[in-house]
VMD Tcl script that draws the C-alpha trace (Angstrom):
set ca {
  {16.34 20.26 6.27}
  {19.20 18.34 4.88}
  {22.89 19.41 4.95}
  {23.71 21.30 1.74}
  {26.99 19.08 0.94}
  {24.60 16.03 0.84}
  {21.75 17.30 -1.40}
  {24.40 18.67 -3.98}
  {25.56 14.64 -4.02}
  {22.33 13.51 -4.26}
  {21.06 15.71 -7.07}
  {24.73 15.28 -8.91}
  {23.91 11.53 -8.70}
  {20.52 10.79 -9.07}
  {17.94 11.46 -11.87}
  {15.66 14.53 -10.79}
  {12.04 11.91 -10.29}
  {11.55 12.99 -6.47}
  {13.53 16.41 -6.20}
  {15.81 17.15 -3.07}
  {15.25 15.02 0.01}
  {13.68 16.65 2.92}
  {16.41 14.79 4.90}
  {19.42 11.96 4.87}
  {18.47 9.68 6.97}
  {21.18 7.25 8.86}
  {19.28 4.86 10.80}
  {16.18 3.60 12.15}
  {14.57 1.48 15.37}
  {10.96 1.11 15.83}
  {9.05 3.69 14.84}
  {11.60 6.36 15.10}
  {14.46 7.80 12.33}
  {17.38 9.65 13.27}
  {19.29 12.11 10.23}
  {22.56 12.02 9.29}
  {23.25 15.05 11.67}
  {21.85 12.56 15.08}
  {18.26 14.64 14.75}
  {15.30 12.28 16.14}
  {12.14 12.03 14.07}
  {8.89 9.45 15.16}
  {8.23 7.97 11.57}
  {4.32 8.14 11.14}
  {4.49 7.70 7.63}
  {6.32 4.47 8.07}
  {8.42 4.21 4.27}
  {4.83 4.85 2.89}
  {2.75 2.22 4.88}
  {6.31 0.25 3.58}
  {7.57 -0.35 7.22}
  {5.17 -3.10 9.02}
  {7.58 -3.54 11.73}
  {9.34 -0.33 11.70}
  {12.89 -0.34 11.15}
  {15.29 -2.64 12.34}
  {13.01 -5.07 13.73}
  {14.53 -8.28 15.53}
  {12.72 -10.63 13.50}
  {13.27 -9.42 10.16}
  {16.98 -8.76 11.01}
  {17.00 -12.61 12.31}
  {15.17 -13.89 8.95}
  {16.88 -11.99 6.43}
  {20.19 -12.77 7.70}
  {19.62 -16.32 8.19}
  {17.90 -17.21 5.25}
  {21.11 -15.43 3.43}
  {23.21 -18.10 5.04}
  {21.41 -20.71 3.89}
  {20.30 -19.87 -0.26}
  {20.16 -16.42 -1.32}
  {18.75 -16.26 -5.08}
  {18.01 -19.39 -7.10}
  {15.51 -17.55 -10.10}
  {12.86 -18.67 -11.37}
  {14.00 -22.22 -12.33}
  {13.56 -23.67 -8.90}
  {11.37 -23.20 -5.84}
  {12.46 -22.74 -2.36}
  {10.78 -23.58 1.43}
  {10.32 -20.03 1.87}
  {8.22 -19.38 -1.12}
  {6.31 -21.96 -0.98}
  {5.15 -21.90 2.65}
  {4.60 -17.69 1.72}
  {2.47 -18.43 -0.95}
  {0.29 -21.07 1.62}
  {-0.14 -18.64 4.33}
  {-1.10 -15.48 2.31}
  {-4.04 -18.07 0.36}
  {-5.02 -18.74 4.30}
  {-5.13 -15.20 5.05}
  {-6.10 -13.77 1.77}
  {-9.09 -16.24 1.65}
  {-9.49 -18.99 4.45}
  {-11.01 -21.90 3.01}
  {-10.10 -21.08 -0.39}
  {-6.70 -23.10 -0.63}
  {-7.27 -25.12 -3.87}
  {-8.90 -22.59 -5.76}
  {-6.16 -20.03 -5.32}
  {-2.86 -19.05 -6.75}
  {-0.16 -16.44 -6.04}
  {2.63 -15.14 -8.18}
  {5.10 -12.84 -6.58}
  {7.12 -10.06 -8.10}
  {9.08 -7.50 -6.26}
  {6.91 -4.42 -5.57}
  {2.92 -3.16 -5.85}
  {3.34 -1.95 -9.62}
  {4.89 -5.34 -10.97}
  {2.43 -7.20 -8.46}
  {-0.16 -4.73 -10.45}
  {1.30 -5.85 -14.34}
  {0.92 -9.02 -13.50}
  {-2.88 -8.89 -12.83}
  {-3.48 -6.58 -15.63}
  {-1.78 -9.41 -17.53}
  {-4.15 -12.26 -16.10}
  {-7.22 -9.83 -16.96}
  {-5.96 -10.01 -20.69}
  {-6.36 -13.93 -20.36}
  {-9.82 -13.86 -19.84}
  {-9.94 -12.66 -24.01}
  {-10.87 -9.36 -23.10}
  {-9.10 -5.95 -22.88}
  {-11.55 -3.37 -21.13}
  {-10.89 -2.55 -17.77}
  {-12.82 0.04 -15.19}
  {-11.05 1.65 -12.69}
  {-11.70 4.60 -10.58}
  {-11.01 8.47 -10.49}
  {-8.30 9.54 -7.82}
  {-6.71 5.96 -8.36}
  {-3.17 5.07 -8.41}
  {-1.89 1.62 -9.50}
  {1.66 2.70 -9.73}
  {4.41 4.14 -12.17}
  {5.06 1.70 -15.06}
  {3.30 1.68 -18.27}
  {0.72 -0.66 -17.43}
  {-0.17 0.12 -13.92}
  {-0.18 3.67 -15.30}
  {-2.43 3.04 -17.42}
  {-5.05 1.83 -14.71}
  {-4.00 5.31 -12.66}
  {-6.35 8.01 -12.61}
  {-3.81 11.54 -12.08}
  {-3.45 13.02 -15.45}
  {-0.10 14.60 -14.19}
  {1.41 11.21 -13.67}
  {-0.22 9.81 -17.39}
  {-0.15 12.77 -19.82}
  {3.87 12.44 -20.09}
  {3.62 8.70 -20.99}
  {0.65 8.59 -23.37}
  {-0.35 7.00 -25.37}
  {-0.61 4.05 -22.59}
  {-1.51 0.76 -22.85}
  {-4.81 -0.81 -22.22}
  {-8.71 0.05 -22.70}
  {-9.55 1.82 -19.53}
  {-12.65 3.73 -18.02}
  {-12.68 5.41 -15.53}
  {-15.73 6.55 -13.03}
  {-16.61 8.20 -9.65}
  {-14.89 6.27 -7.08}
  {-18.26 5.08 -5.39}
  {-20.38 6.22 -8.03}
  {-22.30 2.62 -8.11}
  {-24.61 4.19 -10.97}
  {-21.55 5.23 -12.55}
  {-19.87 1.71 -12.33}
  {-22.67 -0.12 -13.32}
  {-22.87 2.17 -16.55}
  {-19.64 1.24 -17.33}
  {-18.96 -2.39 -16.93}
  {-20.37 -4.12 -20.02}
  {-20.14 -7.98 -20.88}
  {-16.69 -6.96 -22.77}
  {-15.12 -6.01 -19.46}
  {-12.40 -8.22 -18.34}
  {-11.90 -6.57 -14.54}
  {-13.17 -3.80 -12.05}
  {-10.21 -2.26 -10.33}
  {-10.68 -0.69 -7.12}
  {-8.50 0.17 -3.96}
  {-10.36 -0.71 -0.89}
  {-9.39 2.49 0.72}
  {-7.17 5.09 -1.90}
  {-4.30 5.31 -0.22}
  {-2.49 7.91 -2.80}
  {-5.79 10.25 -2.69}
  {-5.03 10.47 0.80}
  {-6.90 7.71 2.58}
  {-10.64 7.95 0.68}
  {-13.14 5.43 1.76}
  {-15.95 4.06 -0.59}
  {-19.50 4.32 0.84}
  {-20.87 1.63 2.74}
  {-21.79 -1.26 0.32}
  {-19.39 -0.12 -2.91}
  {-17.32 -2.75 -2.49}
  {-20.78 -5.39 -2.44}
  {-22.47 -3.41 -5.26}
  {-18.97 -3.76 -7.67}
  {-18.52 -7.33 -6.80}
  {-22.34 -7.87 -8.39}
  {-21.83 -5.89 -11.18}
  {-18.87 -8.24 -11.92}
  {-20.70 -11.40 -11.48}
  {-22.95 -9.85 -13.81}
  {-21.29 -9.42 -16.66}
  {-18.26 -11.97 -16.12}
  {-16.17 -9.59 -15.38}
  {-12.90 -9.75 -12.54}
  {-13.43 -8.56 -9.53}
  {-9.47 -7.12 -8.46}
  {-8.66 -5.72 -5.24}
  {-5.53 -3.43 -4.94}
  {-4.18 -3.82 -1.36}
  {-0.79 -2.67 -2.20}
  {-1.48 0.13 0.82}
  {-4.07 -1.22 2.15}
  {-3.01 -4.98 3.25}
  {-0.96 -6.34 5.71}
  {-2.97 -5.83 8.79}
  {-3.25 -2.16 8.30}
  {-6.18 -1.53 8.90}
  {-6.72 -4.20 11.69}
  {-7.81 -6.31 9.06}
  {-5.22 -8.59 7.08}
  {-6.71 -6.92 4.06}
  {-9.08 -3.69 4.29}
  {-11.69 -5.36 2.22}
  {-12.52 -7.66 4.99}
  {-14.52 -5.41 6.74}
  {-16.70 -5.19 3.92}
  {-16.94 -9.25 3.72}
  {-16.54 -8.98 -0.23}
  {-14.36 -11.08 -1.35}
  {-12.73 -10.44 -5.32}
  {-10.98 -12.66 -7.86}
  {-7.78 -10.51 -7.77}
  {-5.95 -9.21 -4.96}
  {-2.42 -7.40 -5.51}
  {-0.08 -7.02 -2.00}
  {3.28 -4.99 -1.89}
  {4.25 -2.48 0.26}
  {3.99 -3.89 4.14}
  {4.25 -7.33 3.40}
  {8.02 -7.53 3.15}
  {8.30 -5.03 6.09}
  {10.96 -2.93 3.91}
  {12.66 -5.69 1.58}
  {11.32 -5.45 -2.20}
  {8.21 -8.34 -2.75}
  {4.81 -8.13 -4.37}
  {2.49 -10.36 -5.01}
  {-0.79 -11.33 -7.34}
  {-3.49 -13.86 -5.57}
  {-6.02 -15.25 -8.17}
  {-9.03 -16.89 -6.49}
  {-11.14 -19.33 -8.26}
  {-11.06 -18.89 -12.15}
  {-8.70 -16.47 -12.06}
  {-6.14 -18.51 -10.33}
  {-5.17 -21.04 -12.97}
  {-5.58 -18.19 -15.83}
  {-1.70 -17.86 -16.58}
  {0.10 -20.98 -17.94}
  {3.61 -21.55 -18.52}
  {5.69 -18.60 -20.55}
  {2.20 -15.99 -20.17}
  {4.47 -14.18 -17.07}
  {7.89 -14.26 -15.28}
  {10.44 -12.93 -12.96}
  {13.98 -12.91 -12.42}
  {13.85 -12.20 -8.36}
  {10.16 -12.91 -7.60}
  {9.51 -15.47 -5.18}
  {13.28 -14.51 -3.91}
  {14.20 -16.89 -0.58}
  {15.61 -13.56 1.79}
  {12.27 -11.24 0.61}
  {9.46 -14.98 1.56}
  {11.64 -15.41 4.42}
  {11.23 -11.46 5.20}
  {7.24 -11.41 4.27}
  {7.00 -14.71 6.64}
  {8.46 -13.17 9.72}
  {6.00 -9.71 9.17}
  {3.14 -12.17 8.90}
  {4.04 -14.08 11.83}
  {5.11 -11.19 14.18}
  {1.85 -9.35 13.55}
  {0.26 -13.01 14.38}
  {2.18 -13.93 17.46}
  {2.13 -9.94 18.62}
  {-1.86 -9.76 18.23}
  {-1.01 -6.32 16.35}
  {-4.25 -6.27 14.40}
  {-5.79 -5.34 17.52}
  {-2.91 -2.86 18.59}
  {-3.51 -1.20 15.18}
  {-7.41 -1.27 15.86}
  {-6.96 0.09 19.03}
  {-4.31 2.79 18.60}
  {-6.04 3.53 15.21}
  {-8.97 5.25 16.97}
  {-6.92 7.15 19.39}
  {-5.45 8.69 16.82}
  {-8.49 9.51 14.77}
  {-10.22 10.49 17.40}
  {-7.26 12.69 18.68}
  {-6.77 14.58 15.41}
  {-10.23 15.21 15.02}
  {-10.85 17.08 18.13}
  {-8.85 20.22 16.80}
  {-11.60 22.95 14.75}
  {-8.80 22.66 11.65}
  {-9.65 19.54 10.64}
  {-12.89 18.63 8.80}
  {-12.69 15.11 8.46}
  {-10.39 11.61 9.40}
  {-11.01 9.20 7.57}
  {-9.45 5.04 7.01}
  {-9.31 2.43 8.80}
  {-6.61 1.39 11.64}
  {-3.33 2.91 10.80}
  {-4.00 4.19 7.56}
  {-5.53 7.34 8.44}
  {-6.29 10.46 6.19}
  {-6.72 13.91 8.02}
  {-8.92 16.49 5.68}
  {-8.14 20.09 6.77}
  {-10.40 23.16 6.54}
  {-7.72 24.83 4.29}
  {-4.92 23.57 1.56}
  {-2.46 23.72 4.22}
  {-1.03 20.06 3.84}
  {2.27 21.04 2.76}
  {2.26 23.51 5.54}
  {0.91 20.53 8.43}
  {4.07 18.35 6.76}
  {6.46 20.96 7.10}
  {6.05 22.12 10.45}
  {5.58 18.14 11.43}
  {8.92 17.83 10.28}
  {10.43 20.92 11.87}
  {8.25 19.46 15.21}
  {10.06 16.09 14.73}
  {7.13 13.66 13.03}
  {7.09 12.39 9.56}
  {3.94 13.00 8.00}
  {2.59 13.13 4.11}
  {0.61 15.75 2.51}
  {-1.37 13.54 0.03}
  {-2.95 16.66 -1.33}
  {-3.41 19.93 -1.22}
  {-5.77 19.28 1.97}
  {-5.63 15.78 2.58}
  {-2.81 14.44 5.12}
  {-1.55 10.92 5.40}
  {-0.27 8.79 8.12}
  {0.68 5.61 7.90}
  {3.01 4.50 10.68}
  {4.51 1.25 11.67}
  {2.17 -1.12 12.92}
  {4.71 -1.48 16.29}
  {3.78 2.61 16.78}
  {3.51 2.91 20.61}
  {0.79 4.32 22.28}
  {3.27 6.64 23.89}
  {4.31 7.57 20.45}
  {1.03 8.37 19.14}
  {0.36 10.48 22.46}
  {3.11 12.55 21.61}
  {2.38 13.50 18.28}
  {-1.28 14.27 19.55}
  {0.15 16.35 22.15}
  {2.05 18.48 19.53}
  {-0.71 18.53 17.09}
  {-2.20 21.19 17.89}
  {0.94 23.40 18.34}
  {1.85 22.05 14.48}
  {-1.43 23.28 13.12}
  {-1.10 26.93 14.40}
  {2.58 26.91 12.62}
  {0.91 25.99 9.70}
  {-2.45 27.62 9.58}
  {-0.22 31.17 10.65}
}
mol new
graphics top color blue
foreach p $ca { graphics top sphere $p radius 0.5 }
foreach p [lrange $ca 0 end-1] q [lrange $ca 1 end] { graphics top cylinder $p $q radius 0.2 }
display resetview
């Protein structure tokens, strides 16, 4: 739906990973987009649960902006107020109680935040790791390695690491395959990439067990997941487990680059000095970014909003005969059609004015700013129905 003149610049200027944009976008406010040709789109994919705040948010704006007034980038030889106080709040929200026996390192995305914890694994002496099937840890080698697609892998092998991987929820299957050489159990709370899958009521218990029970790390990948998504700070709190590891990206800087890696208990003081680094981890403008999400979601009560307007639009989408399932948690919400018509639902979202993600074949995703009005979520209910007969025609 782009213009032609722009795609031809785009392709003539940028390597071929993501193929033509479906549009050029010019700017942002809320939960809304608008394309370079002044055509109005309600985000509900939100820069790929990316956008916390939605775009252009006052706070944000106001942080980023001062903090670049006051000390920019200082690397990795000094510390800064911003950092530091980051670091404290996500231990306090991560795991209250738990301030002296944990540790954060922070990188600039979900697949460094994921290197480094595959790097703190190896410091327990051992190199086997279990993750799950329909996983994805991100694109470098070793987050790869840890990601279950074989079209994302087979290019890249051989890849780093001694993984295996099992049913995601399989607990028979898990506890096959963790053994006392195991150095970590990988598992996404809810897949976000699989298009939103949920684990069955008491996965999340059973794995952190099967840990304990061989000494194994327990590691948490809230990348999507985190951030008050789900109406939880992380999505794993619902299932009061709490693991060793837990990697963060994505929503926490509301759309400026940060990751991060929290260790809890032994697995916080596992890296020592020269075992990991960063050039622009820990960066002042992307803590001072991360702090203002955190706060506004605090001072705006939007865990509730997102619990709230979470079900409305579950329970919305689910009323139509098309869909089979929704599934997640809050605003991370996967809609499983009775056909593989997700590219179809996406494209005639678009065309309707609502940016939506087919995860799969028949999985949509949604992910929308946590700031999505209820007004906003009406109208994309209200049109549901009339995008499903464009794409089920």
């Amino acid at each position: 739906m782009t213009s032609s003149a722009s795609t031809q610049r785009y392709q003539g200027a940028l390597m071929n990973t993501f193929g033509p944009p479906k549009l050029v976008l010019a700017r942002g406010q809320g939960a809304h987009v608008w394309d370079e040709d002044g055509r109005e789109y309600v985000d509900l994919l939100g820069g790929i649960a990316v956008n916390a705040l939605g775009h252009a948010h006052p706070a944000i704006v106001e942080a980023v902006s001062t903090q670049l007034q006051t000390l920019g980038h200082i690397s990795n030889f000094f510390a800064s107020a911003p950092q530091i106080e980051l670091a404290e709040k996500l231990i306090s929200l991560v795991a209250p109680g738990a301030t002296e026996d944990a540790k954060v390192f922070f990188a600039n995305s979900g697949t460094e935040a994921n290197e480094a914890a595959l790097k703190l694994t190896r410091r327990t002496g051992r190199t086997h790791v279990v993750a799950m099937d329909g996983s994805f840890h991100g694109r470098t080698m070793g987050s790869l390695a840890l990601t279950s697609k074989e079209a994302y892998r087979a290019p890249f092998e051989p890849l780093p690491g001694e993984v295996t991987f099992v049913p995601y929820g399989d607990v028979d299957a898990l506890t096959a395959a963790v053994t006392d050489a195991t150095a970590a159990v990988l598992i996404e709370p809810l897949q976000g990439e699989a298009g939103v899958v949920a684990p069955p009521e008491g996965f999340l218990a059973a794995a952190r067990a099967i840990a304990d029970e061989h000494g194994a790390l327990l590691w948490f990948d809230e990348i999507q997941s985190g951030m008050g998504r789900t109406g939880h700070w992380l999505a794993s709190h619902s299932a009061g487990v709490t693991p060793d590891i837990v990697t963060l990206a994505k929503g926490l800087g509301g759309g400026i680059p940060i990751g991060a890696c929290i260790g809890l208990g032994r697995a916080a003081t596992l890296f020592e000095p020269g075992n990991h680094g960063t050039t622009f981890g820990g960066n002042p403008v992307a803590c001072a970014a991360a702090l203002a999400v955190v706060r506004t979601i605090e001072d705006e009560n939007l865990l509730e909003h997102v619990t709230v307007l979470g079900h409305k639009l579950r329970d919305g989408l689910a009323a139509d005969p098309r869909v089979a399932e929704v599934t997640g948690e809050g605003l991370l919400i996967g809609v499983v059609l009775t056909e593989d018509r997700a590219a179809e639902v996406a494209a005639a979202a678009l065309r309707a004015g609502f940016i939506v993600n087919n995860a799969t074949p028949r999985r949509v995703r949604l992910a929308p700013p946590l700031v999505l009005t209820p007004d906003d979520a009406q109208a994309f209910l209200s049109a549901w129905p009339a995008i499903l007969d464009e794409a089920f025609a």
